[in-house]
C-alpha positions as CSV (number, residue, x, y, z in Angstrom):
1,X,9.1,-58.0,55.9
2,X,6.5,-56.2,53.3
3,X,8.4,-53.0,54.9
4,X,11.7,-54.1,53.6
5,X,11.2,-55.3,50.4
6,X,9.3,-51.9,49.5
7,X,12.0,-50.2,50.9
8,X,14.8,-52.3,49.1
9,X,13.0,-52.1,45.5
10,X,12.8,-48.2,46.0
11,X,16.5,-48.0,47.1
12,X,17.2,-50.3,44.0
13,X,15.3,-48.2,41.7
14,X,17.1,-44.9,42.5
15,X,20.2,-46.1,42.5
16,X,19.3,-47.8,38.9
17,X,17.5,-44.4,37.5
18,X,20.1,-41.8,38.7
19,X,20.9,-41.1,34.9
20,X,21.9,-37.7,34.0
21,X,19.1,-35.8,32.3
22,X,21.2,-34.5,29.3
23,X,21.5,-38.1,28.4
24,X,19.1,-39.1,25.8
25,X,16.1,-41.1,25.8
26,X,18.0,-43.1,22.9
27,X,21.3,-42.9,24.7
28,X,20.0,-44.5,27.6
29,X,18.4,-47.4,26.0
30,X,21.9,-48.0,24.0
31,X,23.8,-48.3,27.7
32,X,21.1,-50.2,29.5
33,X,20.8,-52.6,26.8
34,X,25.1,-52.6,26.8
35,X,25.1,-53.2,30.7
36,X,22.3,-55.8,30.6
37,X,24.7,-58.5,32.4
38,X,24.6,-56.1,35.2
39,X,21.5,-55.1,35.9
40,X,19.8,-57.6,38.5
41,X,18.7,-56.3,41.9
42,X,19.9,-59.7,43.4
43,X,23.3,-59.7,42.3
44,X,26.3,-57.4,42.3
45,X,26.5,-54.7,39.6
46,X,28.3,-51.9,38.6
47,X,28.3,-48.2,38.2
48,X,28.7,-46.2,34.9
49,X,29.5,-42.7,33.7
50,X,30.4,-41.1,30.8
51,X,31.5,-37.3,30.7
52,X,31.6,-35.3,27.4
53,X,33.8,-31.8,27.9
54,X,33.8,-31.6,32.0
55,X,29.4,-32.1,31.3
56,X,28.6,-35.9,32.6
57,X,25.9,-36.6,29.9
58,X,25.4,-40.4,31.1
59,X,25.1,-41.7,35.2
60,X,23.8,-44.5,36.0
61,X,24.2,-47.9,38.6
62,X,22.9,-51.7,38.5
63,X,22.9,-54.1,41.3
64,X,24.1,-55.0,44.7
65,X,26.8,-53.0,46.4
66,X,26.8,-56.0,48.8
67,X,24.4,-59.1,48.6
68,X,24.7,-59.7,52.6
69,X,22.9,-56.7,53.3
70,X,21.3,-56.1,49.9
71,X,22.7,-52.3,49.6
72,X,21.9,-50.6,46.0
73,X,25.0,-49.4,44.2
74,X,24.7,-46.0,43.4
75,X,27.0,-43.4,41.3
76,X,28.4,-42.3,44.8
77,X,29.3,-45.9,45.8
78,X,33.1,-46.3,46.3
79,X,35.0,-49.7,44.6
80,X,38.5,-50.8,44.9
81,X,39.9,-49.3,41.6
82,X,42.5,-51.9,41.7
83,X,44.7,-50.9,39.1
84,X,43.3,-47.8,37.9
85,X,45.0,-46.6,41.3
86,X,48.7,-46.7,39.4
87,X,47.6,-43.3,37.6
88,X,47.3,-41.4,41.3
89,X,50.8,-43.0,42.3
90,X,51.7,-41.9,39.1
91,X,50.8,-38.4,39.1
92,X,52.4,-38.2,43.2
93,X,55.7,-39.0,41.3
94,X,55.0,-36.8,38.5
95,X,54.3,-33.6,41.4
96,X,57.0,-34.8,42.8
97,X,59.4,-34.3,39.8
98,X,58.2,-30.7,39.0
99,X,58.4,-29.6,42.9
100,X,61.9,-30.5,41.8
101,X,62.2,-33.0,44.9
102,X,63.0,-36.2,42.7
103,X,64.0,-36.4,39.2
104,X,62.7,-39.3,36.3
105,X,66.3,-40.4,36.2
106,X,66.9,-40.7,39.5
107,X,68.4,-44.7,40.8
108,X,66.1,-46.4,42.8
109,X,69.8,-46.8,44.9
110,X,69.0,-42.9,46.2
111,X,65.5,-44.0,48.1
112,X,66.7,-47.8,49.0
113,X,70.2,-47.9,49.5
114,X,70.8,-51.2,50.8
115,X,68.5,-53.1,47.4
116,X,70.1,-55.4,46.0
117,X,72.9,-54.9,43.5
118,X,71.2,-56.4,40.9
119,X,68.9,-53.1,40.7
120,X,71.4,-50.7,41.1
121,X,70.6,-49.1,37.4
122,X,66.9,-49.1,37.9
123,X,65.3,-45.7,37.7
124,X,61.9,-44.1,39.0
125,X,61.2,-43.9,34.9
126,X,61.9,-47.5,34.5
127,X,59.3,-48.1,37.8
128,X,56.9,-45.7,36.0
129,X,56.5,-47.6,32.5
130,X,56.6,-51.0,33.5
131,X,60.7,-51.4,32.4
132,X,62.7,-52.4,35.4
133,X,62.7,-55.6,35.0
134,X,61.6,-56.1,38.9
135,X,60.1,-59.9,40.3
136,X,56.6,-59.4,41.3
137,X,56.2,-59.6,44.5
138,X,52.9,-61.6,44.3
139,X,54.7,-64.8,42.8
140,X,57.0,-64.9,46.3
141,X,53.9,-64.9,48.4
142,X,52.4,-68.1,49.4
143,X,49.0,-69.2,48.3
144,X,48.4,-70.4,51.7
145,X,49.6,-67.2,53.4
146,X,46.6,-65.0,55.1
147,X,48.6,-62.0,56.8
148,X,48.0,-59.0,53.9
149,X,51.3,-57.6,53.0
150,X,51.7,-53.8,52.3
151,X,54.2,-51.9,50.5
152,X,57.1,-52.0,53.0
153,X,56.7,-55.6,52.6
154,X,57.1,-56.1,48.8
155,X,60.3,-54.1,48.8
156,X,61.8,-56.8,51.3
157,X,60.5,-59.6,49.4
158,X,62.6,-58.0,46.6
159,X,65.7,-58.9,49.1
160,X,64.5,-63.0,48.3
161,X,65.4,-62.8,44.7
162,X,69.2,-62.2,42.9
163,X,68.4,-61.1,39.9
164,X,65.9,-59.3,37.4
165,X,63.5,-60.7,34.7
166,X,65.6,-59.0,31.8
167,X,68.1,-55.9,32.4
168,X,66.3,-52.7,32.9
169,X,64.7,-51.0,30.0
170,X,65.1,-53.1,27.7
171,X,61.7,-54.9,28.0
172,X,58.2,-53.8,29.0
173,X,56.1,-56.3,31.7
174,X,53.8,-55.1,34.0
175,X,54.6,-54.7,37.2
176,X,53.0,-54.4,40.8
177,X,56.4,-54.3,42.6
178,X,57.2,-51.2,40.5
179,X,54.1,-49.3,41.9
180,X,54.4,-50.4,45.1
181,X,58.4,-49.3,45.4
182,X,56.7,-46.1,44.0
183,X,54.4,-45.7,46.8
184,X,57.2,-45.9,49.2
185,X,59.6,-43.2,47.2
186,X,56.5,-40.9,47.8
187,X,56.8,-41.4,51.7
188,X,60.9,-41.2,51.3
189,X,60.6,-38.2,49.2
190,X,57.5,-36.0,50.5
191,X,57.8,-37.0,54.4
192,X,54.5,-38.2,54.4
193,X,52.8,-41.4,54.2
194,X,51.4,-42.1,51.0
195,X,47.9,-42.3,51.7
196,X,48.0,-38.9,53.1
197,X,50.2,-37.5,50.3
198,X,47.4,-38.4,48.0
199,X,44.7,-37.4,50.1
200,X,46.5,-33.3,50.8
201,X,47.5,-32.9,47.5
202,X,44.6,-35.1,45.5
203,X,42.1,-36.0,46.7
204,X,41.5,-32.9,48.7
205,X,42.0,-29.9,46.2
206,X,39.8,-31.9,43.6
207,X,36.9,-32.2,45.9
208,X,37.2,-35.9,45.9
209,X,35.5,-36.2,49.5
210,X,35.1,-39.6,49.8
211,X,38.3,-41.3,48.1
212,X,40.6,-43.4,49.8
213,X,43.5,-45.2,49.8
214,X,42.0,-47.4,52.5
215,X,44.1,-48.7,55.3
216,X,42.5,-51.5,57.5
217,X,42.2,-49.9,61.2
218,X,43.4,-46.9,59.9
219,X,40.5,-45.3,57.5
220,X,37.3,-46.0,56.1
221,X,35.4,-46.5,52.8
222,X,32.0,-44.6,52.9
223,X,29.1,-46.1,50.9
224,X,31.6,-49.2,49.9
225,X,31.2,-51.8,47.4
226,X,31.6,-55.6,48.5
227,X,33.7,-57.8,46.1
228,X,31.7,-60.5,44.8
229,X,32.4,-63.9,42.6
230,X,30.0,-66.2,41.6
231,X,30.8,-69.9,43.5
232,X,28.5,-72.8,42.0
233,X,26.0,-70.4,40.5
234,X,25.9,-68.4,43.1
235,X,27.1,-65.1,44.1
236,X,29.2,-64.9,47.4
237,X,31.3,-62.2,48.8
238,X,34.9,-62.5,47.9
239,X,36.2,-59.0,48.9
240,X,39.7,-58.9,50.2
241,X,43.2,-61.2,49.4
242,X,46.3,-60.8,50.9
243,X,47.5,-58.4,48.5
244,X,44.9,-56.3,49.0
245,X,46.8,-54.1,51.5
246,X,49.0,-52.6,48.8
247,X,48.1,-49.4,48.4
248,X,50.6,-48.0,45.6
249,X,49.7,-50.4,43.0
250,X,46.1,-50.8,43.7
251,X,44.7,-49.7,47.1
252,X,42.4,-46.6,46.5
253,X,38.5,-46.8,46.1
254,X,36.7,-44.2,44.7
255,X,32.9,-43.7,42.9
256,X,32.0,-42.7,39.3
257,X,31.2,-38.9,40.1
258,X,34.7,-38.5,42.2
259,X,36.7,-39.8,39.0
260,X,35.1,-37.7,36.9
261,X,35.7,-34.9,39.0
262,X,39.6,-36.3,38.9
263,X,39.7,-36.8,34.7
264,X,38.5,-33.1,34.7
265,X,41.3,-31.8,36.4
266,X,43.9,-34.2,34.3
267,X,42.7,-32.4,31.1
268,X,42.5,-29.0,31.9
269,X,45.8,-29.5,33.6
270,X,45.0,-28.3,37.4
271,X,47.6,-30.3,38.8
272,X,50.5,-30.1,36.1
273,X,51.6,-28.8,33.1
274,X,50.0,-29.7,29.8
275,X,53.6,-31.0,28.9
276,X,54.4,-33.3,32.0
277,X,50.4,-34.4,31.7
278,X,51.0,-35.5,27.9
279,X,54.2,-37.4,28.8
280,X,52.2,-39.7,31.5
281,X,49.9,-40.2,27.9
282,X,52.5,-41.1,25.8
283,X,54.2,-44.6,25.1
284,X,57.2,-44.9,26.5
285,X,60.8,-45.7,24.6
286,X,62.9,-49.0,25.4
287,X,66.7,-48.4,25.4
288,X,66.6,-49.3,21.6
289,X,64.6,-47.2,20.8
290,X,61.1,-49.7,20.5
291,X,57.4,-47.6,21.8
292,X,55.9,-49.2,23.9
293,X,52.1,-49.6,25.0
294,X,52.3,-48.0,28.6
295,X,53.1,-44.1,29.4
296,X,52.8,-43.5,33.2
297,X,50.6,-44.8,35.4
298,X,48.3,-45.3,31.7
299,X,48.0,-48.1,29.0
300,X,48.4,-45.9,25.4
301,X,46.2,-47.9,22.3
302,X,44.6,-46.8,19.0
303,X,40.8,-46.6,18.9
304,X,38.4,-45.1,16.6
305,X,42.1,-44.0,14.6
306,X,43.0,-42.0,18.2
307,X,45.8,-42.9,19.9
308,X,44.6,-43.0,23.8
309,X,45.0,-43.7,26.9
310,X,43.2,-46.1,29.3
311,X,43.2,-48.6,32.4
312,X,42.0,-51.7,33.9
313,X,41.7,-52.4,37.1
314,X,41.6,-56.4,38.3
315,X,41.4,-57.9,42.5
316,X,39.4,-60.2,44.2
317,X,35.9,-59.3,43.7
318,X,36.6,-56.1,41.3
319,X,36.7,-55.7,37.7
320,X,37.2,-52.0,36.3
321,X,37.9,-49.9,33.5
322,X,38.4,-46.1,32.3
323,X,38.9,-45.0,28.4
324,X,39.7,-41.7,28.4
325,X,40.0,-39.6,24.7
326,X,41.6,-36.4,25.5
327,X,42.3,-35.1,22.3
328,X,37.6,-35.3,22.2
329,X,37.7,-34.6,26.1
330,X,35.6,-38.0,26.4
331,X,35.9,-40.2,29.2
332,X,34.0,-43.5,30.2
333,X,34.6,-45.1,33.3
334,X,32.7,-48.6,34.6
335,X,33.5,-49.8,38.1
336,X,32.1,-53.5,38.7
337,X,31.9,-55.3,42.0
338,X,32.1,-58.9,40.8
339,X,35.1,-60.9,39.9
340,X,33.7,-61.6,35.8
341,X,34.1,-60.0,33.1
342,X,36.4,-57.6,31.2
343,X,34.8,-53.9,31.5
344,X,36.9,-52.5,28.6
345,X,34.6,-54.4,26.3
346,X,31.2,-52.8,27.7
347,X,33.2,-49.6,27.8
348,X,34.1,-49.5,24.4
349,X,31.0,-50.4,23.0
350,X,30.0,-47.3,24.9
351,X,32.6,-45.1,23.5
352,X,31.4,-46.1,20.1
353,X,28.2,-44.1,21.0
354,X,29.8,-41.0,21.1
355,X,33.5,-41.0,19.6
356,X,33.3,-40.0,15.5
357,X,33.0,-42.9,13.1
358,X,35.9,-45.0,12.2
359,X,37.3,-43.4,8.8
């Protein structure tokens, strides 16, 4: 038993110490003191890193990947992104569209030609921005069902309903259906299933070794991060629902080092142009004309007098976020195994660190 615990507290410690040295002593401090909620080796954690022109000047983890089996997190520890997964469906629509094998404006009619009539003007660019108009699937699922669903299946659920929230386009609302019809106009389109689209032309030529849209049965996570919620005051593990499955709007887990290596290549434009990258950046126009808060696969919001992009990323057990400043080549990214909290607020605080002063 001694054996253990010395071996868990030196496990917990380098996990909690693996800060990059160009980070200052100060620097440090300012983020520990920021992340203090997190930082308990008997409860789940999270995993932070900040990267300054392609240099990460701040790494560092707090906490449990698991509780059962009272695994450190590290900066190498893989969590459901959630969310944050729309800007990889995003960007296998936007290679897509310059390989010239679909087009922005192209009717969702072309890939589903049986969907129902009542989405027969509903383009990949409305799916993109959050503008068709498209029921969410999750509100057609039982609370009391337990089989997952995948993608296939929110695209039949969307054979249940007659009609949209509002006519395409001219409203924005967030929308998981969107992403997952997305997912499945990748297969339709490339050939290939969409976990192995993203891992060929992703995941692979960015280095990102251990990322995964994860398939039950079908792949793995390496060093994975359990969802956790606290029940009663205590922490249990609360890791999958039965939306989990969906890979196109929130399937892939990845660790803080692998998104780095993934926000490097988005602004030094390895994968695209500079002028199809800036488009997924930029708010997107209702039919009337009205900007809106979204671009592709991003959220767009002024900070620090910069207008930016960003993302959350919310599931069972998960709470995430990434604020990335291209325009300063900043990013901060917080990946949290735990289903409290809103990330975007520790994040921000972080940003303030190292963004210019407010004018």
């Amino acid at each position: 038993m001694k054996r253990f615990v010395i071996l868990f507290a030196i496990g917990f410690l380098v996990g909690l110490t693996s800060c990059s040295s160009t980070a200052s002593l100060t620097t440090e401090k300012s983020i520990d003191a920021i992340m203090s909620e997190f930082n308990s080796p008997f409860a789940p954690g999270a995993s932070v890193l900040v990267m300054n022109h392609d240099t990460v000047v701040f790494q560092k983890a707090y906490g449990l990947a698991s509780i059962n089996n009272h695994t450190p997190i590290t900066t190498t520890t893989n969590f459901r992104l959630a969310s944050i997964t729309k800007q990889f469906t995003a960007m296998c629509i936007l290679l897509l569209q310059e390989q010239g094998k679909l087009l922005f404006d192209d009717k969702i009619l072309k890939f589903f030609p049986d969907f129902p009539l009542y989405g027969k003007d509903i383009t990949v660019r409305h799916l993109l921005n959050h503008t068709s108009g498209l029921v969410d699937y999750e509100s057609l699922i039982p609370d009391s069902q337990t089989v997952q669903v995948h993608d296939a299946d929110c695209l039949q659920l969307m054979f249940k309903v007659d009609s949209l929230y509002f006519p395409c386009g001219t409203k924005y609302q967030y929308s998981n259906t969107g992403y997952a019809l997305l997912a499945l106009i990748v297969e339709k389109t490339s050939g290939k299933r969409f976990a192995d689209f993203l891992k060929e032309n992703i995941f692979d030529k960015e280095g990102m070794a251990t990322t995964v849209a994860f398939e039950n049965g079908i792949s793995t996570v390496p060093n994975r991060a359990y969802g956790h919620s606290l029940d009663s005051g205590k922490w249990m593990e609360t890791d999958q629902s039965n939306t989990s499955a969906v890979l196109g709007d929130g399937g892939i887990y990845s660790n803080v080092e692998e998104m780095a290596q993934w926000i490097s290549s988005l602004w030094n434009y390895k994968l695209i142009t500079k002028q199809m990258q800036q488009l997924a950046w930029t708010d997107a126009t209702l039919n009337d004309g009205t900007t809106i808060d979204y671009g592709m696969g991003w959220h767009t919001e002024t900070y620090h007098d910069v207008r930016h992009p960003h993302h959350g990323g919310s599931t069972r057990g998960f709470r995430n976020h990434i604020l990335l400043f291209p325009d300063n080549k900043l990013m901060i990214i917080i990946l949290t195994n735990r289903n409290q909290g809103n990330p975007i607020t520790e994040a921000k605080k972080i940003a303030d660190l190292f963004l210019p002063p407010h004018q």
